[in-house]
Backbone as CSV, one residue per row, in Angstrom:
resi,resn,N_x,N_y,N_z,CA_x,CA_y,CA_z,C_x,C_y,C_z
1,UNK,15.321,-22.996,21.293,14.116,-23.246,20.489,12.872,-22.789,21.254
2,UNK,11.909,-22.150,20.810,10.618,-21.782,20.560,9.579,-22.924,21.589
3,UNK,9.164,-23.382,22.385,8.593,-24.330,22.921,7.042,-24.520,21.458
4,UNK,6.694,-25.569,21.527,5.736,-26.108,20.435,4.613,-25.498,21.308
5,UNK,3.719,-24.530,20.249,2.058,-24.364,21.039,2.511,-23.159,21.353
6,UNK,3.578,-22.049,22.197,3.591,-21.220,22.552,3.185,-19.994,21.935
7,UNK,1.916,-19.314,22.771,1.230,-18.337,21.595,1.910,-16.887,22.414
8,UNK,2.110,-16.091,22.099,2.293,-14.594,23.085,0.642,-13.862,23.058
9,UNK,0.319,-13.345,23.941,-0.870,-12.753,24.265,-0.670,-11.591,23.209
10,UNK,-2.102,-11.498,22.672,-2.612,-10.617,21.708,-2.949,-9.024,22.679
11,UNK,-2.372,-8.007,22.033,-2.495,-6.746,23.049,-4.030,-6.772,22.460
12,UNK,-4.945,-6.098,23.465,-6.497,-5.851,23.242,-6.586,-4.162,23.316
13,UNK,-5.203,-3.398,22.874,-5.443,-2.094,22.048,-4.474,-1.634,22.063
14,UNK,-4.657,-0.595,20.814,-3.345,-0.402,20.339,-2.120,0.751,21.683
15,UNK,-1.219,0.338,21.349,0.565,0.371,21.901,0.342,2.553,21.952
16,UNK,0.903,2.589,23.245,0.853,4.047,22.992,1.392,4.930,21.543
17,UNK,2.405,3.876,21.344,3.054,4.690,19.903,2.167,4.832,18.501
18,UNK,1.435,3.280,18.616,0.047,3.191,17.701,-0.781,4.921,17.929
19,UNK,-1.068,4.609,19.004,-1.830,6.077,19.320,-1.607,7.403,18.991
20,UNK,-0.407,7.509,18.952,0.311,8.990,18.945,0.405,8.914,17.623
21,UNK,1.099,8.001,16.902,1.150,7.762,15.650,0.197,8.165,14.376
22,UNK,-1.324,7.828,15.014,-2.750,8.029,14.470,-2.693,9.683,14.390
23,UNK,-2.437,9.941,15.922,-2.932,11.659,16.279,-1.969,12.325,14.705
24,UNK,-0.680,12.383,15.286,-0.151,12.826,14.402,0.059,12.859,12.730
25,UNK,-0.315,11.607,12.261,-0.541,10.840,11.015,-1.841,11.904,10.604
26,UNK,-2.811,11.507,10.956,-4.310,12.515,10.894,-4.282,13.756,10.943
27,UNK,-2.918,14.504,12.098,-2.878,16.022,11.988,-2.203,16.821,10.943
28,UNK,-1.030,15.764,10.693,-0.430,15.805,8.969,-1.331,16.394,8.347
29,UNK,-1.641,15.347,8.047,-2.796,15.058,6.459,-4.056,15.719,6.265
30,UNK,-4.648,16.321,7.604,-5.485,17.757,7.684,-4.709,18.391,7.265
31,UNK,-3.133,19.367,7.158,-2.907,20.445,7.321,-2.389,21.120,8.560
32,UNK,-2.803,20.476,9.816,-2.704,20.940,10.495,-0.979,21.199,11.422
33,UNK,0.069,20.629,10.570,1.384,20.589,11.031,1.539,21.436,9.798
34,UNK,2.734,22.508,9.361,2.794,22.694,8.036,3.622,22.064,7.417
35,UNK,3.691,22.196,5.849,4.921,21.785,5.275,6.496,22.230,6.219
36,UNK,7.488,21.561,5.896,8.462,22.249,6.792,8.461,22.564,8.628
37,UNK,7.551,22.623,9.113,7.352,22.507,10.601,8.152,21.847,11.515
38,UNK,8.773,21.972,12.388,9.710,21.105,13.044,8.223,20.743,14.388
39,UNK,8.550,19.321,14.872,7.631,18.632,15.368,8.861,18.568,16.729
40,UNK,8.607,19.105,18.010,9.610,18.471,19.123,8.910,17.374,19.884
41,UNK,9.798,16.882,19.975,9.715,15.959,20.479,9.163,15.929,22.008
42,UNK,9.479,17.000,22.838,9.219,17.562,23.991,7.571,18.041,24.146
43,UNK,7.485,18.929,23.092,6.784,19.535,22.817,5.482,18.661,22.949
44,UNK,5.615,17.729,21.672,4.292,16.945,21.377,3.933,15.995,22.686
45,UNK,4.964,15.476,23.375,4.944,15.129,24.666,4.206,15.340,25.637
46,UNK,3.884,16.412,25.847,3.506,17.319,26.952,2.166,17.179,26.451
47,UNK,1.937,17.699,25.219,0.662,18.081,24.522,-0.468,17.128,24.623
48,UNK,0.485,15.509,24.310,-0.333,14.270,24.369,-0.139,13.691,24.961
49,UNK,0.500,13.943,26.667,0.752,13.726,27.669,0.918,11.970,27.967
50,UNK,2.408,11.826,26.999,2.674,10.835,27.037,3.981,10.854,27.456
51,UNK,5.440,10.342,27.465,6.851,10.164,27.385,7.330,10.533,26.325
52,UNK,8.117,10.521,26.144,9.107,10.294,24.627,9.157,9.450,23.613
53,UNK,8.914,8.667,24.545,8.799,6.840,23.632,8.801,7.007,22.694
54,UNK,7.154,6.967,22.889,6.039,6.566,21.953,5.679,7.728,20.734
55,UNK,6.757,9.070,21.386,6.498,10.107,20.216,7.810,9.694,19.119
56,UNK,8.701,9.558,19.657,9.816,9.185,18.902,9.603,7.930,17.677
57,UNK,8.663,6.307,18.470,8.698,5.574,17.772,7.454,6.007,16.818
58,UNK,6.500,7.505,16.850,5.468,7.778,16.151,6.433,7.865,14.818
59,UNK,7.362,9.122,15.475,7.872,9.850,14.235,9.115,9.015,13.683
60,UNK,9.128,8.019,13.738,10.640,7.004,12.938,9.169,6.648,12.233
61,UNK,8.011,6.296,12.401,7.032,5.394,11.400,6.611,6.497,10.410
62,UNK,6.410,7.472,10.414,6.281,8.591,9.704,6.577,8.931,9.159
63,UNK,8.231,9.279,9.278,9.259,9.087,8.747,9.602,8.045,6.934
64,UNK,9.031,6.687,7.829,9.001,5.554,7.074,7.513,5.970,5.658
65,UNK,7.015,6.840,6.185,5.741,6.962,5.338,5.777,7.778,4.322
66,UNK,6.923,8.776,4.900,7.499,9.690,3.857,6.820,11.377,4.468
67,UNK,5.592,11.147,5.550,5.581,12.198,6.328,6.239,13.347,7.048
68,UNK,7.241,12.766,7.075,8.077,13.365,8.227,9.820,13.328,7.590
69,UNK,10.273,14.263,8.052,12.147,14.346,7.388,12.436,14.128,9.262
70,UNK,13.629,13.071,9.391,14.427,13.045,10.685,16.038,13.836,10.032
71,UNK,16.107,14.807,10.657,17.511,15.486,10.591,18.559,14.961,11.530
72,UNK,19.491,14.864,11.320,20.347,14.639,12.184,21.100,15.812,12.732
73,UNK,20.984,15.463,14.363,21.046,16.502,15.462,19.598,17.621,15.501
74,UNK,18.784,17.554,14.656,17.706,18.863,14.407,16.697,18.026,14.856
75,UNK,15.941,17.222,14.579,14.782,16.327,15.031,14.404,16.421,13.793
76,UNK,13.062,16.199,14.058,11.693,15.803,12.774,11.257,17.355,12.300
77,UNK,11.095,17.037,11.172,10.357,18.202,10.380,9.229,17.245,9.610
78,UNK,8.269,18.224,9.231,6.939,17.687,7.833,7.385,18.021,6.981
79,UNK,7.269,16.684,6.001,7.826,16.668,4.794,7.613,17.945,3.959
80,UNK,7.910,18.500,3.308,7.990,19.298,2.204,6.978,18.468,0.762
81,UNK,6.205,18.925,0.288,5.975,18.281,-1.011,6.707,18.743,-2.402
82,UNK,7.181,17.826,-2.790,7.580,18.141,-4.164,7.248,17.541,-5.535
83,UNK,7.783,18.249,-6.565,7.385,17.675,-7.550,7.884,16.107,-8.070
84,UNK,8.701,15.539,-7.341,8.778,14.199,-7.448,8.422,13.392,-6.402
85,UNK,7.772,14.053,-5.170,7.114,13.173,-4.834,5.248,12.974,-5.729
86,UNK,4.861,13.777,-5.445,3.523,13.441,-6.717,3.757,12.953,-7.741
87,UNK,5.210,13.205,-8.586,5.030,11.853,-9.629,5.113,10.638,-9.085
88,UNK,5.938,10.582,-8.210,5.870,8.747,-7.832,4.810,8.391,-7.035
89,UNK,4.239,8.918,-6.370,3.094,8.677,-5.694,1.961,8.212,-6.793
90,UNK,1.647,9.276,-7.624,0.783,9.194,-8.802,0.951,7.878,-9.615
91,UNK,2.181,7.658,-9.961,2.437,6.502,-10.971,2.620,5.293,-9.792
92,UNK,2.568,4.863,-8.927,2.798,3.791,-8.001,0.560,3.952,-8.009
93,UNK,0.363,4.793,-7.449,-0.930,4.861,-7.179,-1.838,3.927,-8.302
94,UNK,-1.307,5.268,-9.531,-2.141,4.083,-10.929,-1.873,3.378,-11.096
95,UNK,-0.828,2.352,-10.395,-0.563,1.417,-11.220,-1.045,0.154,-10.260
96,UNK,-1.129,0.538,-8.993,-1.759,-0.554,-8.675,-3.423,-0.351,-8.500
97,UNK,-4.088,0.882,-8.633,-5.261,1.066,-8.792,-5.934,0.600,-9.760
98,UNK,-5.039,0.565,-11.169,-5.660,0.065,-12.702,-6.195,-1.459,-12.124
99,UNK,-5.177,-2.296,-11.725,-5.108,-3.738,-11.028,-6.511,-3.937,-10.227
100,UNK,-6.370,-3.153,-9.296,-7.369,-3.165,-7.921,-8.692,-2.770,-8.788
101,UNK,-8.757,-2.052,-9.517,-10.005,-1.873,-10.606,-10.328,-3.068,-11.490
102,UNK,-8.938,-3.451,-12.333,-9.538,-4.837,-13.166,-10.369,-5.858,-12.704
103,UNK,-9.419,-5.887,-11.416,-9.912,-7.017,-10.872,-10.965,-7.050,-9.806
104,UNK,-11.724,-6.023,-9.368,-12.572,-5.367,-8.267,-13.740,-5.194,-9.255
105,UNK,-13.874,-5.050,-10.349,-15.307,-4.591,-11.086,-15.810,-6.165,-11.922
106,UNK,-14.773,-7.495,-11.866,-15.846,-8.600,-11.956,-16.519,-9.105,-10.417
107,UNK,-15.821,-8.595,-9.335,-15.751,-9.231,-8.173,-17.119,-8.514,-7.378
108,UNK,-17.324,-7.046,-8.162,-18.141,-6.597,-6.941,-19.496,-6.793,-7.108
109,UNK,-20.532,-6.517,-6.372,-21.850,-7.326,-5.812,-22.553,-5.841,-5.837
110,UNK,-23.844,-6.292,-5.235,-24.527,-5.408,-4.807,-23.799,-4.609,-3.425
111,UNK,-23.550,-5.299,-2.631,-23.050,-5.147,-1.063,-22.339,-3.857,-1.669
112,UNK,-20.951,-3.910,-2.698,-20.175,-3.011,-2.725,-20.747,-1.826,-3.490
113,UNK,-21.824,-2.216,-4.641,-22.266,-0.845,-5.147,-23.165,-0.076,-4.309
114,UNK,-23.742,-0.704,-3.485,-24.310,0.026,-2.516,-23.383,1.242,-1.571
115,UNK,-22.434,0.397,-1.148,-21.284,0.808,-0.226,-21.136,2.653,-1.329
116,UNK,-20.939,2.422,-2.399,-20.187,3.500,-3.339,-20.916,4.037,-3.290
117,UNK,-22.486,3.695,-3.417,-23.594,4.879,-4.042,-23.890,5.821,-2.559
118,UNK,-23.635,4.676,-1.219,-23.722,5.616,0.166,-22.610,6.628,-0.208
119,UNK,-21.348,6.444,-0.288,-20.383,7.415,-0.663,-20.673,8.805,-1.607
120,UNK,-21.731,8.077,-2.872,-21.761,9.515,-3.453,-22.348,10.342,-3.215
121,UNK,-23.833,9.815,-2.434,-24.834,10.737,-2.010,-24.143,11.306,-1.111
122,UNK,-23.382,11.225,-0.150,-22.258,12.015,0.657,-21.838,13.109,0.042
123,UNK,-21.090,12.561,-1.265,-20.639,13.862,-1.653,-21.827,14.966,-3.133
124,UNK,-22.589,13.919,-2.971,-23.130,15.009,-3.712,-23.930,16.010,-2.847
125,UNK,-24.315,15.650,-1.376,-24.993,16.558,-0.540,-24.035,17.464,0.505
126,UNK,-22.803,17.313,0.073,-21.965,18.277,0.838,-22.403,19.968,0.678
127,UNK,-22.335,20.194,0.972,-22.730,21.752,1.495,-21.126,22.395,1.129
128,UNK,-21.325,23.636,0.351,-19.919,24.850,-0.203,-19.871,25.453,1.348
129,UNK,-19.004,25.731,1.741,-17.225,25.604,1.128,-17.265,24.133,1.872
130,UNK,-16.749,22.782,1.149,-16.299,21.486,1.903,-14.889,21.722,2.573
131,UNK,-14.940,21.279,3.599,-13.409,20.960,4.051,-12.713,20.608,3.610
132,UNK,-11.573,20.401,3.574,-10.426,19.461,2.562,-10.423,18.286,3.280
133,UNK,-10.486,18.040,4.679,-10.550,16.875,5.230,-11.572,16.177,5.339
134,UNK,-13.017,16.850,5.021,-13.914,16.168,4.804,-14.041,15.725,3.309
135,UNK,-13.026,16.416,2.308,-13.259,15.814,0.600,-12.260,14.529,0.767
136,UNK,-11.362,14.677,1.437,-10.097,13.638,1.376,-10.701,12.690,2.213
137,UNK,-11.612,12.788,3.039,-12.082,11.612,3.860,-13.434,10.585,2.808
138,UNK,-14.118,11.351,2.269,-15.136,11.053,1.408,-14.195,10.323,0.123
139,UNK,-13.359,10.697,-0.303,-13.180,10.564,-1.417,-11.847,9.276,-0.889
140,UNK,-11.331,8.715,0.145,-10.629,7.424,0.200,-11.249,6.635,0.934
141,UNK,-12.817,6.531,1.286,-13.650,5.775,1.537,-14.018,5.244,0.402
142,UNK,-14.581,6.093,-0.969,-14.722,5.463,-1.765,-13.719,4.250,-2.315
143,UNK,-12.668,4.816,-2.711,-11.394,4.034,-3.212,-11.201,2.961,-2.234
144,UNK,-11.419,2.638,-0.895,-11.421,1.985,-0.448,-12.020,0.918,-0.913
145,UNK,-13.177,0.947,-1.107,-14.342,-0.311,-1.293,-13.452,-1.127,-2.822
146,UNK,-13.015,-0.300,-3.357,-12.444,-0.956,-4.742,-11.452,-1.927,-4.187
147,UNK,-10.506,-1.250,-3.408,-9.121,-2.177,-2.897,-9.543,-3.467,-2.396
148,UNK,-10.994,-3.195,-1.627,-11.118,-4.502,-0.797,-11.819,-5.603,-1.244
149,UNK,-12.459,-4.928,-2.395,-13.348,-6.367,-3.574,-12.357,-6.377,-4.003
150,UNK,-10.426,-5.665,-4.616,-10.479,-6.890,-5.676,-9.338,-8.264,-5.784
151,UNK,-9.690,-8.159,-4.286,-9.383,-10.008,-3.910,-8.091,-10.140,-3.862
152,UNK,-7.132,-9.254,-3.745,-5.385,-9.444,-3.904,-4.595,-8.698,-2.642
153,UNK,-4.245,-9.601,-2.000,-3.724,-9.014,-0.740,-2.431,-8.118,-0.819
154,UNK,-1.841,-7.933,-1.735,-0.785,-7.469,-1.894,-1.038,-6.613,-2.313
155,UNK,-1.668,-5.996,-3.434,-2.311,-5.052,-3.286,-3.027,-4.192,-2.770
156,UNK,-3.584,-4.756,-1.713,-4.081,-3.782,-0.696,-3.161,-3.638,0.526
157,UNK,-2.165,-4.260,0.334,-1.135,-3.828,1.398,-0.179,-2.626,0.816
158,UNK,-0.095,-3.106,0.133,0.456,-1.428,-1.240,-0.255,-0.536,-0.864
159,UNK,-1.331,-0.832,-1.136,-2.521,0.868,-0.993,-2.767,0.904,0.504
160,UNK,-2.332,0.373,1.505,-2.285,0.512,2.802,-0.938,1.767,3.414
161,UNK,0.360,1.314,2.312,1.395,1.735,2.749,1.334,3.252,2.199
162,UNK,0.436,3.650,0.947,0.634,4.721,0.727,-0.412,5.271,0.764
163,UNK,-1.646,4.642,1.646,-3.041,5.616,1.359,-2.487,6.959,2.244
164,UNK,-1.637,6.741,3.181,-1.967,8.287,4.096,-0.817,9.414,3.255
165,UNK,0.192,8.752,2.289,0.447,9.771,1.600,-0.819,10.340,0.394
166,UNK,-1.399,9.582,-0.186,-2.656,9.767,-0.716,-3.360,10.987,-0.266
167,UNK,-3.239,10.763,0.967,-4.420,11.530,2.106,-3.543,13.060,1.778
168,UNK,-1.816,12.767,2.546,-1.809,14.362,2.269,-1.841,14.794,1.244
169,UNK,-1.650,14.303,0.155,-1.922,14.913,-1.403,-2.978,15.156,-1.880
170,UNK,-3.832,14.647,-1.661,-5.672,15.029,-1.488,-5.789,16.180,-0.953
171,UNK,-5.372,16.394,0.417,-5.301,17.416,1.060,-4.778,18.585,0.442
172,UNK,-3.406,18.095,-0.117,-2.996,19.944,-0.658,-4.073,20.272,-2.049
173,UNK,-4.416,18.997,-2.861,-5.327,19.241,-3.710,-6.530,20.103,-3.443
174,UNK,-7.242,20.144,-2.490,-8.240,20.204,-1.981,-7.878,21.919,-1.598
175,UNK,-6.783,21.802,-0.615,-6.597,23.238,-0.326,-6.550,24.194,-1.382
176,UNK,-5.760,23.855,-2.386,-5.499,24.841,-3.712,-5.916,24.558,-4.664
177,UNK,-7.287,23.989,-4.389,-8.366,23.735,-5.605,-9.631,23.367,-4.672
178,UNK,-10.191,23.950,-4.211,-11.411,23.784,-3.507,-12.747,23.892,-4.582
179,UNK,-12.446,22.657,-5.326,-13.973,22.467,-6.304,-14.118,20.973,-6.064
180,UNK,-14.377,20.661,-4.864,-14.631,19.294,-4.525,-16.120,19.096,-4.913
181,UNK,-17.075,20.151,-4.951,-18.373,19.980,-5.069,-19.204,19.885,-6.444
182,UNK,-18.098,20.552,-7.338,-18.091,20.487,-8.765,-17.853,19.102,-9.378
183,UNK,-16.510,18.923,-8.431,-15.470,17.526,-9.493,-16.085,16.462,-8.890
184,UNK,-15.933,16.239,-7.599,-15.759,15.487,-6.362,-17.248,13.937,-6.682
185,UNK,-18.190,14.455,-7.048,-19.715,13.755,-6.874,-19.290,13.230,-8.846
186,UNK,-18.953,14.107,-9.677,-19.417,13.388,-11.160,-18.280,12.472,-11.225
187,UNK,-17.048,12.769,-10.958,-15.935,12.426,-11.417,-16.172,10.745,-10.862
188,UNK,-16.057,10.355,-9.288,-16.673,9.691,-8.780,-17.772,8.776,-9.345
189,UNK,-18.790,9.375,-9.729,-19.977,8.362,-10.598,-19.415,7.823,-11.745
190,UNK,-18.602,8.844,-12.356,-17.990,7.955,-13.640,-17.510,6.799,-13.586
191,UNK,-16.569,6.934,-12.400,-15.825,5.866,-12.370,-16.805,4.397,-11.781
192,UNK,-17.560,4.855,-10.818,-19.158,3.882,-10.309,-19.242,3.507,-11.465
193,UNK,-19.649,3.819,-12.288,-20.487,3.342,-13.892,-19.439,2.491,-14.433
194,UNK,-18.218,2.657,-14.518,-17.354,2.561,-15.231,-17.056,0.687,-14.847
195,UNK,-16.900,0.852,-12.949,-16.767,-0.291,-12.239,-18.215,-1.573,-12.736
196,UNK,-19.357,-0.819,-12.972,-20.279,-1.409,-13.094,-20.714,-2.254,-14.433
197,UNK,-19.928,-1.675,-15.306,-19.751,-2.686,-16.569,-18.918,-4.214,-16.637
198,UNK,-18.647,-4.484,-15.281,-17.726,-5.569,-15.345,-16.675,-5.644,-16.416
199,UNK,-16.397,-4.385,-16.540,-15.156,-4.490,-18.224,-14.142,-4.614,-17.794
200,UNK,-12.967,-5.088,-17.198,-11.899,-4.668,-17.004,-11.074,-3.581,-17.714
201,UNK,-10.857,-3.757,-19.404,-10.738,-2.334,-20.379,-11.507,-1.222,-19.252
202,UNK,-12.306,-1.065,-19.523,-13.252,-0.053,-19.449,-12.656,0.755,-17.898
203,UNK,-12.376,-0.213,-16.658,-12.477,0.029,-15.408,-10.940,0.635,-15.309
204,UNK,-9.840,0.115,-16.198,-8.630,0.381,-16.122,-8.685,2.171,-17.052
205,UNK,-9.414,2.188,-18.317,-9.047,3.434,-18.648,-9.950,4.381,-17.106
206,UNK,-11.112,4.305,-16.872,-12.016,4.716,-16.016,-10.913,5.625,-14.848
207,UNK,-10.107,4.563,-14.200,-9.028,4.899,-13.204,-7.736,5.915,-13.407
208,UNK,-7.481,5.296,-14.893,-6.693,6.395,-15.258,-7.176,7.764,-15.603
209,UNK,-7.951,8.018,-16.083,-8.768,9.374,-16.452,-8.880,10.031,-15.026
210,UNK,-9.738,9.176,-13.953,-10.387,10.027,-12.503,-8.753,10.241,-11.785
211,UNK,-7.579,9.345,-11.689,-6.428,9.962,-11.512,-5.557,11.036,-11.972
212,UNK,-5.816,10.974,-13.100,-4.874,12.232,-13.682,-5.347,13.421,-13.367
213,UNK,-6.711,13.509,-13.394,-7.069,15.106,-12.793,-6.494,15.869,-11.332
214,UNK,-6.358,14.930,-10.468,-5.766,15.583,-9.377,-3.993,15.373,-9.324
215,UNK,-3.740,14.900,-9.883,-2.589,15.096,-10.818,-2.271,15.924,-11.446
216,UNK,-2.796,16.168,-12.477,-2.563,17.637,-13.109,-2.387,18.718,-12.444
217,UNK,-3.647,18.862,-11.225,-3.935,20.359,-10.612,-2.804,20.218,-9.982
218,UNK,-2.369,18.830,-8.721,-1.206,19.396,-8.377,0.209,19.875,-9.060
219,UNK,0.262,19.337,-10.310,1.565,19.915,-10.977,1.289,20.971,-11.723
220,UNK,0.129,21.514,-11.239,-0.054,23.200,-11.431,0.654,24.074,-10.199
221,UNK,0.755,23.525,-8.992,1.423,24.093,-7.672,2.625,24.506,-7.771
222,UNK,3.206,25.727,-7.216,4.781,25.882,-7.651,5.425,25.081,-6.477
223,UNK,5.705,23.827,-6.495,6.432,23.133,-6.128,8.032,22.788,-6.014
224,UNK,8.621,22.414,-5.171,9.969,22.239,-5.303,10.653,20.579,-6.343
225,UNK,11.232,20.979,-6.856,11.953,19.952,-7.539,12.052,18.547,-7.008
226,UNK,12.830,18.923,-5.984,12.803,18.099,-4.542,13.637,18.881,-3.371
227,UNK,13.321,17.679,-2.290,13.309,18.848,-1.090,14.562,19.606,-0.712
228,UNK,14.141,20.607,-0.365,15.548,21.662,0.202,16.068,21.296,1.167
């Protein structure tokens, strides 16, 4: 038995694997690994001049995220996108976003419309050509503020588990549709306005409409079925 009172010391930063985990998670979701890429294990090692460990326990969490394919005997590769992963991503996404909207547009305040309107002037003063990592960064800051007014922890642990697939799908959006400066600022306000009626109706169609568009474009991509 457990002695009564016994606390274990709280680490005061994150675990090398936390670390490596981030690097790589973030280099994903830029682009910067490609689809298909084999990741060594050796390799990344050296690079981020760590052990094995902590690259190994990066890429089993990655893995878990849907980032990363572990082969057996081959190592890690980057996922491939396909056309069933964007449907399930998409329909898991709306469906707890409609929620996180119903219930986030009686809840939110000034504090949070403020928070959004800093967000849009962001993107409405972006400067052509935007990055893809600077549209995908702008644009799940916003969505953020929704998850966290609307008061349901389970839900934002949902949108925790799949924001960084979010991220790379933003990303390929972004790459093979670079009209972030067009879509990116109105599409966005709509949905602001939309949150701001306290309607729930209103906030749930609102979500579905600003989702389906990057939806669509990606199932304009010649994509694989699923992965090879």
């Amino acid at each position: 038995m457990i002695p009564d009172g016994l606390l274990l010391p709280q680490p005061s930063q994150p675990s090398l694997s936390e670390v490596v985990l981030k690097i790589l998670r973030e280099m994903i979701s830029a682009g910067q690994f490609k689809p298909g890429q084999h990741l060594k294990e050796a390799e990344l090692a050296t690079a981020l001049k760590v052990s094995r460990g902590p690259v190994r326990e990066a890429l089993t969490q990655l893995e878990a995220e849907g980032h990363v394919e572990l082969r057996r005997h081959r190592g890690a590769f980057v996922s491939t996108l396909t056309r069933v992963d964007v449907e399930e991503v998409h329909t898991l996404r709306t469906a707890i976003e409609r929620l996180a909207a119903e219930r986030a547009c009686t809840r939110m305040g000034e504090p949070e419309f403020a928070a959004m309107d800093a967000v849009l002037e962001k993107m409405k003063a972006a400067t052509r050509p935007v990055k893809p990592e600077d549209a995908v960064r702008l644009d799940l800051q916003f969505h953020d503020i929704i998850y966290a007014a609307c008061d349901h922890q389970r839900v934002q642990r949902v949108w925790t588990s799949i924001r960084s697939q979010v991220s790379f799908f933003l990303h390929t959006r972004n790459v093979n549709f670079p009209d972030f400066t067009d879509v990116g600022y109105p599409e966005h306000l709509e949905l602001r306005n939309a949150l701001s009626q306290a309607d729930p109706a209103a906030a749930c169609a609102a979500v579905e409409k600003h989702l389906s568009g990057a939806y669509e474009r990606l199932k304009k991509l010649d994509l694989p079925d699923k992965p090879v």
